[in-house]
Phi, psi and omega in degrees: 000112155339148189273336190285332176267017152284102195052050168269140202215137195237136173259121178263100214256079187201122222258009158267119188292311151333282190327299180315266177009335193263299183298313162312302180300327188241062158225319183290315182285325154257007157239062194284335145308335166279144176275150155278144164231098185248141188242156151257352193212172199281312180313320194293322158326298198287339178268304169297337161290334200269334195284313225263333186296346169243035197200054222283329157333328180263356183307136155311171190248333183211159168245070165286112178255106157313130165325269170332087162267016054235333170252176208287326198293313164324319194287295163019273179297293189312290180284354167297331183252022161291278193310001182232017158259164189319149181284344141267041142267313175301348190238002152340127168284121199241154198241125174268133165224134189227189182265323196281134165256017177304149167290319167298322182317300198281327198278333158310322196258019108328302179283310183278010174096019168282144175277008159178163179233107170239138155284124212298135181267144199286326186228160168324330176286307206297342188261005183272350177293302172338310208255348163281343190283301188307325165306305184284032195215275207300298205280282188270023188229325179249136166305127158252163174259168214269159186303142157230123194258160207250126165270106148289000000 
């Protein structure tokens, strides 16, 4: 087993419930070794990322952040004080996903430090084709780097 799937674990950022629903069912069915973590709101993120900067061990290996948190300026705002948190944090690899195919959308979360922009797919074959693409990309094929804790 790849080292990237060792105690591996993703925080999942999305105040639509269906979707989480989707996204569980087809992450479980193709990462059945990752823990899920799921938030619905920008507060609830921001207390769990501030929990985990000390707790560094418990940080995720990826982050998927819905744009809409509920509104598009909300999602924004989140990865902007993503990125201006201590750098194990800032440097997670965060996957942005949204409903929107607009080009600015992609090209802002691009521009804010996402390692990636996916469009979100309307049904269950599409997103279980996604989360084996995110396996075979995230999980086997690139390294991340390893967790490092910090003596305060």
């Amino acid at each position: 087993m790849r080292q990237n799937l060792k105690r591996a674990k993703v925080l999942v950022i999305d105040d639509n419930a269906d979707h989480w629903m989707l996204i569980k069912k087809a992450m479980q069915h193709c990462l059945p070794e990752v823990t899920l973590v799921h938030v619905s709101s920008v507060q609830e993120t921001l207390e769990l990322l501030q929990e985990w900067n000390t707790q560094e061990w418990e940080l995720p290996q990826l982050i998927l952040q819905d744009l809409y948190l509920p509104t598009r300026e909300a999602g924004w705002q989140l990865l902007a004080q993503i990125k201006t948190m201590s750098t194990s944090v800032s440097r997670i690899p965060l996957i942005m996903f949204s409903s929107s195919n607009d080009h600015l959308d992609i090209e802002e979360a691009y521009h804010a430090g996402v390692s990636s922009y996916l469009i979100k797919p309307v049904d269950y074959a599409d997103w279980v084709a996604y989360f084996n693409e995110l396996r075979a990309y995230w999980w086997e094929t690139v390294t991340l780097p390893p967790v490092q804790f910090t003596i305060y």
